[in-house]
C-alpha positions as CSV (number, residue, x, y, z in Angstrom):
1,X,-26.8,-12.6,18.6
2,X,-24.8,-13.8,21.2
3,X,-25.2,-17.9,21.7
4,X,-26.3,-19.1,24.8
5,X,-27.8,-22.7,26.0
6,X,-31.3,-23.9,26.3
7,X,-33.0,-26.9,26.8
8,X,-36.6,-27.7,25.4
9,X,-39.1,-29.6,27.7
10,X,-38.7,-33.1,29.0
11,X,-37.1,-35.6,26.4
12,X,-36.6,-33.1,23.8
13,X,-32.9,-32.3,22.5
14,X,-31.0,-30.0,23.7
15,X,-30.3,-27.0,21.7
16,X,-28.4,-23.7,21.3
17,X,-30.1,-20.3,21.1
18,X,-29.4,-16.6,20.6
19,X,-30.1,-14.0,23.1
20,X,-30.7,-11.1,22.4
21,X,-28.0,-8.1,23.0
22,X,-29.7,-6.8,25.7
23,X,-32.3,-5.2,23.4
24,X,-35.0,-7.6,23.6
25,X,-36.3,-8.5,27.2
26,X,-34.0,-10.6,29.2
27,X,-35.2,-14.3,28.8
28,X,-34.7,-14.6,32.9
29,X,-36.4,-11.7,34.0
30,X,-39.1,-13.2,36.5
31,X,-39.4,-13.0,39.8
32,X,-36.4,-13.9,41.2
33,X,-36.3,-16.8,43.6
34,X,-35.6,-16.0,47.2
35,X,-31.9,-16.1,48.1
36,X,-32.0,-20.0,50.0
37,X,-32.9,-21.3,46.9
38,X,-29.4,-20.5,45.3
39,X,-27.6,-23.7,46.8
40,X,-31.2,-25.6,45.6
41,X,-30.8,-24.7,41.9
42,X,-32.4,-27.0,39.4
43,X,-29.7,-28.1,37.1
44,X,-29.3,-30.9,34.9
45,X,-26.9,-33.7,36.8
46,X,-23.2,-33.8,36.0
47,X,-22.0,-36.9,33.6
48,X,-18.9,-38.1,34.5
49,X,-18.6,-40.2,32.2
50,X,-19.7,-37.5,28.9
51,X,-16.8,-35.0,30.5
52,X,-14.5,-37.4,31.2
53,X,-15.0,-38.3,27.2
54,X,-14.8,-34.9,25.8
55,X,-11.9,-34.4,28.3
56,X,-9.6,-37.7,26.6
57,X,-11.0,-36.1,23.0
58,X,-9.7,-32.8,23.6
59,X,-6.4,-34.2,24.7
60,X,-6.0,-36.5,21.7
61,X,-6.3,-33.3,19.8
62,X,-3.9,-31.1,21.4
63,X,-5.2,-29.5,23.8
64,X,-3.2,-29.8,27.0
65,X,-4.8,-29.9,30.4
66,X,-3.0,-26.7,30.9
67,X,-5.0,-25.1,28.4
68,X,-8.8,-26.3,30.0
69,X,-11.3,-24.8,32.8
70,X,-14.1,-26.3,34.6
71,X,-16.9,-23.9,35.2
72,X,-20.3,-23.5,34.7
73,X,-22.5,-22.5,31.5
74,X,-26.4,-20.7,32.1
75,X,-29.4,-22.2,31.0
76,X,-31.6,-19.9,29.3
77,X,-35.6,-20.5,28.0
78,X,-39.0,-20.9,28.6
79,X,-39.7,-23.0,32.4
80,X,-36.1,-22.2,33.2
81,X,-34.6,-20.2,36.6
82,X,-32.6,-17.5,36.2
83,X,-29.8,-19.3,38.4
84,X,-29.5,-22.7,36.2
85,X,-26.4,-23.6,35.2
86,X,-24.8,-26.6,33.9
87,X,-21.1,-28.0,33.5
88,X,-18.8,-25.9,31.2
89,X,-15.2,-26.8,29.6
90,X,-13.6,-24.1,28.3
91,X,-10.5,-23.9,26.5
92,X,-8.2,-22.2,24.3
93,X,-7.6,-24.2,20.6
94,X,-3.8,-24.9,19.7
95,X,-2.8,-23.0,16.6
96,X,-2.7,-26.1,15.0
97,X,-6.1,-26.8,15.1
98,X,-8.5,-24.4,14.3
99,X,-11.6,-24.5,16.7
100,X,-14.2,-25.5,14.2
101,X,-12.7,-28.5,12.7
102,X,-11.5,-29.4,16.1
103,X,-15.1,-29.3,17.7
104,X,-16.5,-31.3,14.5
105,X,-14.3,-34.2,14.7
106,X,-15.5,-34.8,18.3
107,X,-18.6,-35.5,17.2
108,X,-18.3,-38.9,15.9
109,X,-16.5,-40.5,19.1
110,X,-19.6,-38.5,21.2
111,X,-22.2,-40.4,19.1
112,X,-20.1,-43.8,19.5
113,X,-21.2,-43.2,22.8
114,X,-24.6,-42.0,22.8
115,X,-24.0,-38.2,23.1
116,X,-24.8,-35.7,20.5
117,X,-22.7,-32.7,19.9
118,X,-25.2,-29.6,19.7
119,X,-23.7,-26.6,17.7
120,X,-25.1,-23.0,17.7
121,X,-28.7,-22.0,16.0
122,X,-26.8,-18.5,15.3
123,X,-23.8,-20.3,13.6
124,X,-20.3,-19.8,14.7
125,X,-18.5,-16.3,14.6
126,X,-15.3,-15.6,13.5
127,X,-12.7,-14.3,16.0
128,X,-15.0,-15.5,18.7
129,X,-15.4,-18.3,21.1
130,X,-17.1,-21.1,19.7
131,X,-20.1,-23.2,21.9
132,X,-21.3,-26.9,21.4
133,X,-23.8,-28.6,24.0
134,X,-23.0,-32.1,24.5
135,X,-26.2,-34.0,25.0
136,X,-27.2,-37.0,26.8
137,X,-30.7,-38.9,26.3
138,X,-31.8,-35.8,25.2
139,X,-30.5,-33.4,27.8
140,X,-27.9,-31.2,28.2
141,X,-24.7,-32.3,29.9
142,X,-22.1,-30.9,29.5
143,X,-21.0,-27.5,27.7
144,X,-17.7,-26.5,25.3
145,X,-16.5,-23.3,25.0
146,X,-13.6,-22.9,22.3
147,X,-11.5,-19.8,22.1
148,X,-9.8,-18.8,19.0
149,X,-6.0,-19.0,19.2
150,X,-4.3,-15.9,20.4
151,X,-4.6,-13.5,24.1
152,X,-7.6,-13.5,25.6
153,X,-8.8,-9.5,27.0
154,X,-11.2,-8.5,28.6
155,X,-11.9,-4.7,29.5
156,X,-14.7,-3.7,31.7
157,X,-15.1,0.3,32.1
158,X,-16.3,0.9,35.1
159,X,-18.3,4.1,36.9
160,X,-20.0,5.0,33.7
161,X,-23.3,7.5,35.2
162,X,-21.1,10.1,36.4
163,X,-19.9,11.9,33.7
164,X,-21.9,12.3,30.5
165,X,-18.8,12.6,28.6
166,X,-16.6,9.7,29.5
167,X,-20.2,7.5,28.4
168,X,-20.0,9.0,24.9
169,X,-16.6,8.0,24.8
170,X,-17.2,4.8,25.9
171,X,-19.8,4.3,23.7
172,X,-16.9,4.9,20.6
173,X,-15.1,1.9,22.1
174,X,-15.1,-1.8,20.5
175,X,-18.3,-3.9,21.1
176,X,-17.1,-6.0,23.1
177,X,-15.6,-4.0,25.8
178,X,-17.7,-4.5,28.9
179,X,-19.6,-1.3,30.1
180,X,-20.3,-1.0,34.3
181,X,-23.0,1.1,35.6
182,X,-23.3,2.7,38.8
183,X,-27.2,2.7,40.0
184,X,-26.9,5.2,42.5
185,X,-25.7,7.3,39.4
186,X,-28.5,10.1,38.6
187,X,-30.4,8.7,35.4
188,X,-28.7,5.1,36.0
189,X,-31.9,2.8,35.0
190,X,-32.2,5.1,31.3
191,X,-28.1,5.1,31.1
192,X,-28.5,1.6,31.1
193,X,-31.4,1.1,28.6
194,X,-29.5,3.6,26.0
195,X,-26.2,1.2,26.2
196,X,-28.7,-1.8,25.6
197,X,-30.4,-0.3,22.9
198,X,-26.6,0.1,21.7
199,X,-26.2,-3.5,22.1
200,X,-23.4,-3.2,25.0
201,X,-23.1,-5.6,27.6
202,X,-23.5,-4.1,30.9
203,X,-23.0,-4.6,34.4
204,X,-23.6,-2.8,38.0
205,X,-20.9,-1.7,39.9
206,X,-20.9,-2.9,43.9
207,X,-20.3,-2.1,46.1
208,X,-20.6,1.9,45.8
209,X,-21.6,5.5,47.8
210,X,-24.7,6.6,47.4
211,X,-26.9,9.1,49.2
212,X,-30.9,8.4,48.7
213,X,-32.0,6.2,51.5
214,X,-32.2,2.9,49.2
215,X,-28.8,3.8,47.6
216,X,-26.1,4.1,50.6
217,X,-22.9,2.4,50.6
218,X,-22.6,-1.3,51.0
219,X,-21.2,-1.5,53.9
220,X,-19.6,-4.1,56.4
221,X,-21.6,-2.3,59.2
222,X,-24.6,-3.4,57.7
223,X,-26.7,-6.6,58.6
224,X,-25.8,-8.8,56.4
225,X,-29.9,-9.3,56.3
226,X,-30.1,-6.3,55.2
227,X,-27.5,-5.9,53.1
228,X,-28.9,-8.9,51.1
229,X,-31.9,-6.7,50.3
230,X,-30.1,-3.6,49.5
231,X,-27.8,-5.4,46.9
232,X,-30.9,-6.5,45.6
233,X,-32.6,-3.4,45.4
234,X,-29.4,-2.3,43.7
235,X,-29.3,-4.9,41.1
236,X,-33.1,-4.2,40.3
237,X,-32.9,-0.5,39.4
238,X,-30.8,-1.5,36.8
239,X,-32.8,-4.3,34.2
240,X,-30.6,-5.2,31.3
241,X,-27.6,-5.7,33.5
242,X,-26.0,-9.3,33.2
243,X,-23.2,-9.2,36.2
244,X,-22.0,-6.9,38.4
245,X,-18.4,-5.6,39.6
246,X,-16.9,-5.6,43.1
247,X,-15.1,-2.6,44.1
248,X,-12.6,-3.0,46.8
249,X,-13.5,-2.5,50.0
250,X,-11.1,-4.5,52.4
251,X,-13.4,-5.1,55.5
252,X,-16.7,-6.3,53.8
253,X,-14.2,-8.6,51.5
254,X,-13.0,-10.3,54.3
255,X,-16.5,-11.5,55.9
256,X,-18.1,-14.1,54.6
257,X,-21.2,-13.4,56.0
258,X,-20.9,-10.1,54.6
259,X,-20.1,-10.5,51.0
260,X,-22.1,-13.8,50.8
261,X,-25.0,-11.7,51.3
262,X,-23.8,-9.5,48.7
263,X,-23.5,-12.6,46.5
264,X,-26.5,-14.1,46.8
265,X,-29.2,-11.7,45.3
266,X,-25.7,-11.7,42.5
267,X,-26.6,-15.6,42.2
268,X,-30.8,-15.6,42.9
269,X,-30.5,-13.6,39.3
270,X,-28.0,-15.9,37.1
271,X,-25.7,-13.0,37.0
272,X,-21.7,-13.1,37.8
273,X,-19.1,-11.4,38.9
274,X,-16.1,-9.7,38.5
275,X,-14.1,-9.9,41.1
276,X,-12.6,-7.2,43.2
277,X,-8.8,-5.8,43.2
278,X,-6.6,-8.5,44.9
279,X,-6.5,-8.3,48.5
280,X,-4.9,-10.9,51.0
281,X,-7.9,-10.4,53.2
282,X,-10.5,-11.3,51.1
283,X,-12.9,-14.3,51.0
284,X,-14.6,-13.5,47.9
285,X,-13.6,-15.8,45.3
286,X,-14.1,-18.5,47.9
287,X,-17.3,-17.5,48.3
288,X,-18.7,-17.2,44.9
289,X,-17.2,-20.9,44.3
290,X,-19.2,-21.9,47.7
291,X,-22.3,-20.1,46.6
292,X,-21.8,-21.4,42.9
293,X,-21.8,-17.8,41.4
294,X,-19.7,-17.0,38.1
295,X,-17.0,-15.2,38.1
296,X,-14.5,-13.5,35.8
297,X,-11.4,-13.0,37.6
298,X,-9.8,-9.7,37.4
299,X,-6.0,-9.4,36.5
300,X,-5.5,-5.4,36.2
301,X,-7.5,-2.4,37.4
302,X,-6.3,1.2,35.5
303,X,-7.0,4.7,36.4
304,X,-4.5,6.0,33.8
305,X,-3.3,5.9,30.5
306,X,-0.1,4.0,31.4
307,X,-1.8,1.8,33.7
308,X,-2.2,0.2,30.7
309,X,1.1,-1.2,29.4
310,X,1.2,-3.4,32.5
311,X,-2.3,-5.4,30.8
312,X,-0.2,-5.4,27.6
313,X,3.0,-6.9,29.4
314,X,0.4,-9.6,31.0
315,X,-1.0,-10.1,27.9
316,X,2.4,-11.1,26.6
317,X,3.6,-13.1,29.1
318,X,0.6,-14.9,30.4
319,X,-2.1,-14.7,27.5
320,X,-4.8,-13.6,28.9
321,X,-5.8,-10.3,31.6
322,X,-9.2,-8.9,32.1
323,X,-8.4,-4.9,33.6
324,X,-11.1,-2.9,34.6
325,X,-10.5,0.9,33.6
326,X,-11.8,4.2,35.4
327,X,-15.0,6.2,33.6
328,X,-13.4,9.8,32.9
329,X,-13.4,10.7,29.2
330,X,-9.3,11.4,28.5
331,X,-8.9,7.9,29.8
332,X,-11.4,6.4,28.1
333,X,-10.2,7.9,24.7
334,X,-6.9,6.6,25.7
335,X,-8.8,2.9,26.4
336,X,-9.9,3.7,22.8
337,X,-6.5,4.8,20.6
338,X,-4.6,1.1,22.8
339,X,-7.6,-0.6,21.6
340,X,-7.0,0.5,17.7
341,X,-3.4,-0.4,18.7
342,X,-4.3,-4.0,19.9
343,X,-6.4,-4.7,17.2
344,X,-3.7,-3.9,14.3
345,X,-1.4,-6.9,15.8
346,X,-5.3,-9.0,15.8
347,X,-5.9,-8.3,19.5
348,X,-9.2,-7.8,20.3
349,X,-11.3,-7.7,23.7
350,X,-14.2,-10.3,24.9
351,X,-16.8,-9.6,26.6
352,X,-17.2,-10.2,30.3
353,X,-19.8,-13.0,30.1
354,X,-17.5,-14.7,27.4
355,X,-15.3,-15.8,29.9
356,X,-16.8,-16.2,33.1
357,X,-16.9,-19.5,34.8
């Protein structure tokens, strides 16, 4: 069970929940508002005061500035919209201070103050990030997100749909390596239902080449209008799905108009994304911050094998890189046999949604 927030109705506390993975019907699968009311999102009000609190706390206990990220964390529950969000810290915990202890002992200078410190229903699990919901007046404020000491990686395999053996493979892989979807793929909406059943997280690759009439390319060509509705359509052939990816495509980076209309339907839905290959061109990331979508910010994209030793040099020197790698089988069992070679030095991947902001 994977922890997310919730809040109960009106003057209730806050709380912490379990979603299911993926099996279970998403908990924000109604109709979708329409795309103006992303910047009109209900969520709780920021507290100053409760983050600038947790913020002196966390310092106090070792954990530099350096080492923290603002972001936002989804609501999730009955009377809730799929696009609700509220503030996030997230942060790394010094080897010095293992994440549980150092989450507890904030709990007594919170209630000093009149905030509660709300752990998870699902309990904490180890090896993985740890979540509390700070609460104020019985509301949540303010979310923490603690990660375990150690490099943070994130692998997303992308194009699964198009060959049946490279998704077996990638079914072999850890758990928590991130599985992407493409729904123009033939069989895409049951490809995705078999890795839910399997308990995968998945996501829909955009934008991609497709030939039916509702499927074509994303492309910069295309009203943004329209291409609102076709991202849309996109993102509904494939239920289950909890972000997509951005392929790179230089010319609809680099509009605005163009990849905000991508972005909304991305936003209408409370998924996130992961961000396309670097390009100097491209407004994306501003974008998504404008539009207040999630995103996981992608550090390494690999086609081969030794595409690979460049994540583990990152890894090394900056602590953290989230690489998406190409669907074909003898890469993937590659993916696999690095994986096995992470995990014997205690490496081992998050998933997508662990990380995004």
């Amino acid at each position: 069970m994977w922890s997310l927030f919730v809040a109960g109705a009106v003057g209730a506390a806050a709380a912490l929940v379990g979603l299911p993975l993926l099996t279970g019907p998403r908990l924000d699968n109604a109709e979708a508002p329409p795309p103006s009311a992303l910047d009109a999102r209900r969520a709780p009000p920021d507290d100053p005061a409760a983050h600038a609190l947790v913020e002196a706390a966390l310092s106090r206990a070792g954990v530099p500035a350096s080492a923290r990220r603002a972001g936002r964390f989804p609501l999730r529950g009955a009377g809730r919209a799929p696009n609700e969000t509220f503030p996030l810290i997230s942060f790394g915990c010094p080897d010095a201070a293992p994440c549980g202890p150092l989450l507890d002992a904030l709990a007594p200078e919170l209630v000093s103050a009149g905030l509660t410190l709300t752990r998870s229903i699902g309990g904490d699990r180890p090896g993985r990030p740890l979540y509390r919901a700070v609460s104020a007046a019985g509301a949540p404020v303010l979310a923490l997100r603690a990660f375990p000491p150690g490099p943070r990686l994130v692998v997303i395999v992308s194009g699964l749909g198009q060959d049946a053996r490279a998704t077996d493979a990638a079914l072999r892989l850890d758990e928590h390596v991130t599985l992407a979807v493409r729904p123009d793929a033939p069989g895409a909406p049951e490809l995705t239902a078999r890795l839910a059943a399997a308990g995968r997280e998945v996501l829909v690759e955009l934008p991609l080449t497709g030939s039916g009439p509702t499927l074509g390319a994303l492309s910069p060509q295309t009203p943004p209008e329209a291409l609102r509705d076709q991202t849309g359509a996109l993102l509904d052939r494939l239920p289950g799905a909890v972000g997509v990816t951005l392929t790179r495509d230089d010319r609809l980076l680099a509009s605005a108009a163009h990849i905000g209309a991508v972005l909304q339907p991305v936003g209408t839905r409370g998924f996130f994304v992961v961000d396309a290959p670097a390009s100097p061109t491209s407004v994306a990331e501003a974008t998504a911050v404008v539009l207040g979508v999630r995103r996981v910010g992608r550090t390494h994209t690999a086609e081969t094998a030794t595409s690979l030793k460049a994540v583990e040099a990152a890894l090394a020197l900056d602590g953290q890189a989230s690489v998406v790698v190409t669907a074909d089988a003898a890469t993937v069992d590659a993916l696999r046999e690095w994986l096995a070679q992470l995990a014997g030095r205690g490496v081992r991947p998050y998933r997508a949604s662990e990380i995004a902001l």
